[in-house]
Residue, then its C-alpha position, 0 to 999 in steps of 0.5 A: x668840093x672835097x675833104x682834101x680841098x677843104x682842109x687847105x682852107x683858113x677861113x669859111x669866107x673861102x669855102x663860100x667863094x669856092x660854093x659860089x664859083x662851082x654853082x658857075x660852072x654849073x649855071x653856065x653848064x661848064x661839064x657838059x660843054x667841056x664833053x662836048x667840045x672834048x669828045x667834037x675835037x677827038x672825032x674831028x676828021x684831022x685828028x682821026x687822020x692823025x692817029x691812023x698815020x700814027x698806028x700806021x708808022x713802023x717804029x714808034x707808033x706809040x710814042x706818035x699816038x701819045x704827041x697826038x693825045x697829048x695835043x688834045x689835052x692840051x687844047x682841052x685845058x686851053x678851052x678850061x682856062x676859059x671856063x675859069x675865068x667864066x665861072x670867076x666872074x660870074x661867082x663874084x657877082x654871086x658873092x657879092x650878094x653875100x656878106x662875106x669879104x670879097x678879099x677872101x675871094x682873092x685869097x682862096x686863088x692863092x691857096x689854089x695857085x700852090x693846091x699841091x703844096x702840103x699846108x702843114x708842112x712844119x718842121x718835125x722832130x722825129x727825135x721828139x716824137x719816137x724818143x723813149x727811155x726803154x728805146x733811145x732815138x738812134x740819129x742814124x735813122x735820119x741818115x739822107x742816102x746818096x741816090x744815084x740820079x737817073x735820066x729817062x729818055x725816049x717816051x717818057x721824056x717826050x710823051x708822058x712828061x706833060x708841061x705841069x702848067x698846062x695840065x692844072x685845071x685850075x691854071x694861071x691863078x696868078x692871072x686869074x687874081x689880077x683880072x679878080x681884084x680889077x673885078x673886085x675894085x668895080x664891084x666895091x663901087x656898086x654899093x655900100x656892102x661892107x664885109x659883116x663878121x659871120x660867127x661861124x669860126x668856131x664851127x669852120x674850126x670843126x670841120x677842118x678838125x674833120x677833115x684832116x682826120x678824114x684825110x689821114x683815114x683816106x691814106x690810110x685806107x688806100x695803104x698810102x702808109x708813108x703819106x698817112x704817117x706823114x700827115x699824122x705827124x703834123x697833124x699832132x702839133x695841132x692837136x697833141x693829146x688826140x687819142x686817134x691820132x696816136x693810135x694811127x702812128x701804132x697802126x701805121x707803124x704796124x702796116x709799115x712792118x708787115x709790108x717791108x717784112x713781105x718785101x712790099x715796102x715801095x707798094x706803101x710808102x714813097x721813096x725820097x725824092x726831089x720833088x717832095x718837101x723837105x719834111x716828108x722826105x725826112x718822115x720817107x728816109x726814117x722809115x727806109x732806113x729802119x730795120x724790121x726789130x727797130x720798127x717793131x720797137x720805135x711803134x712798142x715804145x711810142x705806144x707805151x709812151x701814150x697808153x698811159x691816158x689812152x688805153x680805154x680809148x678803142x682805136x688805141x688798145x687795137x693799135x697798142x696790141x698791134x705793137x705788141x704782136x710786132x714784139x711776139x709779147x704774148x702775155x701782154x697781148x692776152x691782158x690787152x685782150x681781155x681788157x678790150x673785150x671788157x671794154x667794147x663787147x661788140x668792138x670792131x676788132x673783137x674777133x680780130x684780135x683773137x689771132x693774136 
């Protein structure tokens, strides 16, 4: 059970089903059996053979290990499949002797079939949000390039190109739902349980607020700063007015700079491609196609936009010096600094902010 998992959740009914099916796997020991039966098909003398004969060969010996690891993970996820569909039906019986819906248990294998699928992906309007009196949106900034298509072929196409399906860990949940609702059926008629409304919305409404903060902290944290800055833009339509979620378009704005002013944007932030949502490469073709002073200015100005209500908020000063240091304005640097050490005596970016 992780953050990243919990967010994507629309009701705490899900977040038991999900309880109920990992305490599965662990009464049925699931991990274990899975490193036996992993580490039994490695050693078995057959695949030992086979990848001596592979390290042997003369001309591509890699390409001939990787199909051979390959078929291991294969017949690994082959044998995971099963365990789901153990770990399910014994996690219905669980939830059964809860009050919570038995439809949510359905519904949670939906939210797992399309995991990979961002949940908030909404519109955005990058014009709605960067737009400033000071500094007008430039539509050329949205402008979509014309990327030359690339083949790969060789290892790449026939080695690390694994099938996606046969890679999930959770696969097949089409299948898994079917086979859920004919359980579901029998189990409606052992009694007379009927779903009782469980008042905890307001608290499950908490912990998804949490969680996506902590999402968003997460890339962040790990300089995915395209994602972050993504996942903030949503994350505003929800909540508009929230003092951290402005002050981390400032420092992500800010982290941008510094990385494409050192030549380390691609370390940082996705290129545009296919395979993401429309909306993201929308936020990925916008950063790509700022130059470094416009950076510098669409970060000043949104945060000016703001600091009308945030300013005594921590994470926000830190984040509208930032801005300024981008600008080279020194004499609003030194009354932000004065204020903020006003504010916070003991702040986490009091000696920080002394370089600036």
């Amino acid at each position: 059970m992780n953050v990243g998992l919990i967010r994507k959740f629309e009701h705490p009914d899900q977040l038991a089903f999900v309880f109920c099916h990992e305490l599965a796997h662990y009464k049925l020991d699931h991990v274990n059996i899975a490193i036996a039966e992993r580490i039994k098909s490695l050693n078995t003398k057959e695949t030992q053979e086979k990848l001596k004969n592979a390290q042997k060969r003369k001309f591509r010996s890699t390409t001939a290990v990787a199909e051979v690891l390959k078929e291991i993970t294969y017949e690994g996820r082959r044998h995971s499949r099963r365990h789901e569909k153990e770990a399910d039906s014994l996690a219905l019986s669980y939830f059964y002797n809860t009050r919570y819906d038995l439809n949510q248990a359905i519904r949670t294998l939906e939210i797992l079939d399309s995991i990979d699928v961002e949940k908030n992906d909404y519109p955005i309007s990058l014009e709605q949000v960067f737009q400033s009196p000071e500094y007008p949106f430039d539509h050329q900034w949205l402008a979509k390039e014309e990327s030359l298509s690339f083949g790969f072929g060789g290892i790449a196409s026939s080695v690390y190109q694994l099938h996606e399906d046969s890679l999930k860990t959770h696969p097949d949940c089409q299948k898994r739902i079917a086979w859920l609702l004919q359980e579901k059926n029998k189990w409606q008629y052992v009694g007379n349980k009927h779903p009782v409304e469980i008042p905890e919305s307001k608290r499950f409404d908490t912990l998804l607020a949490i969680c996506e903060l902590e999402v968003i902290a997460s890339e962040y944290k790990f300089q995915k700063y395209g994602k972050c800055l993504f996942l903030i833009l949503n994350a505003l339509r929800k909540y508009p007015n929230h003092a951290y979620l402005h002050s981390m378009i400032g420092k992500c704005l800010y982290q941008i700079y510094q990385a494409q002013e050192k030549h380390e944007l691609a370390s940082h932030v996705d290129l545009p491609s296919p395979k993401h949502t429309e909306e993201y490469n929308k936020v990925l073709n916008f950063i790509q196609n700022l130059r470094l002073s416009e950076l510098a200015q669409v970060a000043y100005y949104y945060m000016k936009k703001h600091s009308g209500s945030h300013q005594e908020n921590e994470e926000f000063l830190y984040a509208l010096i930032l801005s300024c240091e981008m600008m080279h304005k020194t004499d609003e640097i030194a009354l932000l600094r004065e204020k903020y050490h006003s504010l916070f005596i003991n702040g986490k970016y009091a000696s920080e902010i002394n370089q600036y």
